[in-house]
N, C-alpha and C positions, 0 to 999 in steps of 0.2 A: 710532553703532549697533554691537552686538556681535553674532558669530555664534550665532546660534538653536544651534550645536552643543556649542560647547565654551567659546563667551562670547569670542572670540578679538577683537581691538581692530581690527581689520582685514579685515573679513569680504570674503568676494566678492560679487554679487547674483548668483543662477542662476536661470535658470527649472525650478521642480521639477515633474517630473510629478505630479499627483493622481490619476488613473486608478488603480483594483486591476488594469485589466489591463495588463499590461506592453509592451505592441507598441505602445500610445498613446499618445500624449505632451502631448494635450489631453483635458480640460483642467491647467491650470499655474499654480502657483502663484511669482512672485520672490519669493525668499529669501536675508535672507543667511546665507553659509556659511564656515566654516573653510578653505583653499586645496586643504587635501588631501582632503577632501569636494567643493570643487566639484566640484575635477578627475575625483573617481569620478562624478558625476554628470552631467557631459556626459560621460564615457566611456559611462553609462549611454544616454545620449540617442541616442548614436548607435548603439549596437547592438540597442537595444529594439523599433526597426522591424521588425526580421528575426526578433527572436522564434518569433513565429506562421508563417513559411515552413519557419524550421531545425525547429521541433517538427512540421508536416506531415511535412518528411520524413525524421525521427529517427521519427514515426512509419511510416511506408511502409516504412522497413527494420527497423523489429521486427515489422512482419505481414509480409515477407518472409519473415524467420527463423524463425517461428513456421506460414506456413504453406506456401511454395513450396518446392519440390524446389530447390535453388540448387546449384551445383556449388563447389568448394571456393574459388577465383579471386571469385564472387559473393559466397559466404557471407561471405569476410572483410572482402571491400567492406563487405557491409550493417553487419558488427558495428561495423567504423570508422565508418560514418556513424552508426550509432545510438548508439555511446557518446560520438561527439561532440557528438551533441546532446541528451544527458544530461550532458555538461560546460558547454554554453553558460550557462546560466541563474548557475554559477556565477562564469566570467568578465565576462556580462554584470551582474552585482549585488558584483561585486569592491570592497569598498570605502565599498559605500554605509552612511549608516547603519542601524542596527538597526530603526528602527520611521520611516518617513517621513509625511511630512504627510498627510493623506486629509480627505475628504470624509465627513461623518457622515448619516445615515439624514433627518435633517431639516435638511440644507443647511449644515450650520456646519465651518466649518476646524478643523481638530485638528493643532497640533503637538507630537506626544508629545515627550518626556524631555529641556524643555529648561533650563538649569541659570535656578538659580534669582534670580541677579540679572538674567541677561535675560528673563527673565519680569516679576520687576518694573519693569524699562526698558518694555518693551511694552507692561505696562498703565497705567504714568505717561504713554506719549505717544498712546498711542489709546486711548481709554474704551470703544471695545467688545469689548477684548479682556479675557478671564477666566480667573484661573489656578486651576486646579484639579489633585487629586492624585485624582481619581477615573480608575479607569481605562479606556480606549477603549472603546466598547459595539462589540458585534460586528457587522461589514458588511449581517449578514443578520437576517431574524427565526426564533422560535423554532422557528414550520412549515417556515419554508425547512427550516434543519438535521434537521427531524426527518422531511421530506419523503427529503429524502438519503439518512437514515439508513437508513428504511425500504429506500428504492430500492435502495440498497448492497447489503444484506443481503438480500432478496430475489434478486437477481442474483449472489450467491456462494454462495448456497444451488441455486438452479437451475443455474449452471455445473456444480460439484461433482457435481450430480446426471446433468449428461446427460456430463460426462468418465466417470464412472463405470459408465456404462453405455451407451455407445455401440457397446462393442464394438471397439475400434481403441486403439492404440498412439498417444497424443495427444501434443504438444508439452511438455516441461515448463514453456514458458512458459507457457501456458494452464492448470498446476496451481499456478504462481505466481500467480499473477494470481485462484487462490480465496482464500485469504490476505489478497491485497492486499484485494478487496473488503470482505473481512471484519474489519479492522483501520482502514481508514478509514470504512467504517459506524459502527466506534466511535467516531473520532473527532468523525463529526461528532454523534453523542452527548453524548459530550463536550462541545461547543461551543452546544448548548440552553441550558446556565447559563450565565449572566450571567457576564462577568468578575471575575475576585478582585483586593484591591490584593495589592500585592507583602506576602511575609509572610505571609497567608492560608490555613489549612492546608483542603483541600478534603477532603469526607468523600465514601463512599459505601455505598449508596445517597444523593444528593442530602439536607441536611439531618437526617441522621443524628448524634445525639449521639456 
């Protein structure tokens, strides 16, 4: 058997998470992997629990920062726990590869970009497995994203408006944070069309000669 990563003659088995959320570790899929991929992925395994605590309270010290009077001794407590957990995500995903295995919308295993003799190893020893170059459909459907998008957009328009007229001197993070709303509204715009394969030159408006 070769590694699902790089075809390696000598793979490890790891249990990989399938979960899109990261703090879960089930469900899981064995896989074999390259050495230096397992090892980021039980490194993974073991910090991905803590996820969801470290980002609570990366969040509690940027609504700190943003809205409590903090003294100078506090403020820079909060800013070190908050940039620290704006760096976690990175340490904790150190490594791993670019696109991991997942669960698709109607039950079926997807292991993207794996090289192409171990693909046809796979499908000589199990018959239900199918190699395709088509690429990943997106986790959600078209209303989700465009439910989002709306929401987004709605909510950076209404910010923008009561910062601007409230009357008071507001946090710059909270004029950050119009911006942000209104730049991933796009994205998840963006993300209503279908995936492209690689190569694909994407128009816009959608379908535009």
């Amino acid at each position: 058997m070769l590694a699902i990563t790089d075809g390696t003659a000598a793979p490890e088995w790891v249990e990989v998470p399938l979960s899109r959320w990261r703090f879960k570790r089930r469900p899981s899929q064995r896989l074999p992997l390259d050495p230096h991929t397992a090892k980021s992925v039980r490194r993974h395994l073991r910090l991905a629990p803590w996820s969801l605590l470290v980002g609570l309270v990366s969040l509690a010290a940027w609504s700190g920062l943003a809205f409590a009077n903090l003294s100078s001794v506090s403020r820079a407590a909060a800013v070190a726990v908050a940039c620290a957990g704006s760096l976690w995500p990175l340490a904790e995903r150190r490594g791993l590869p670019e696109h991991m295995p997942s669960r698709t919308r109607s039950g079926e295993l997807r292991i993207p970009q794996v090289p192409v003799e171990v693909a046809d190893q796979w499908v000589v020893q199990n018959p239900g497995v199918i190699a395709t170059d088509e690429p990943a459909p997106r986790p959600h459907s078209r209303r989700f994203y465009a439910s989002w998008a709306t929401g987004l957009l709605t909510a950076s328009i209404a910010l923008a408006a009561v910062l601007e007229n409230d009357g008071r001197e507001d946090s710059i993070l909270l004029w950050i944070l119009v911006p942000a709303l209104f730049f991933t509204s796009l994205t998840m715009v963006w993300k209503m069309q279908p995936p492209a394969k690689d190569g694909t030159v994407r128009t816009w408006p959608p379908g535009a000669a």
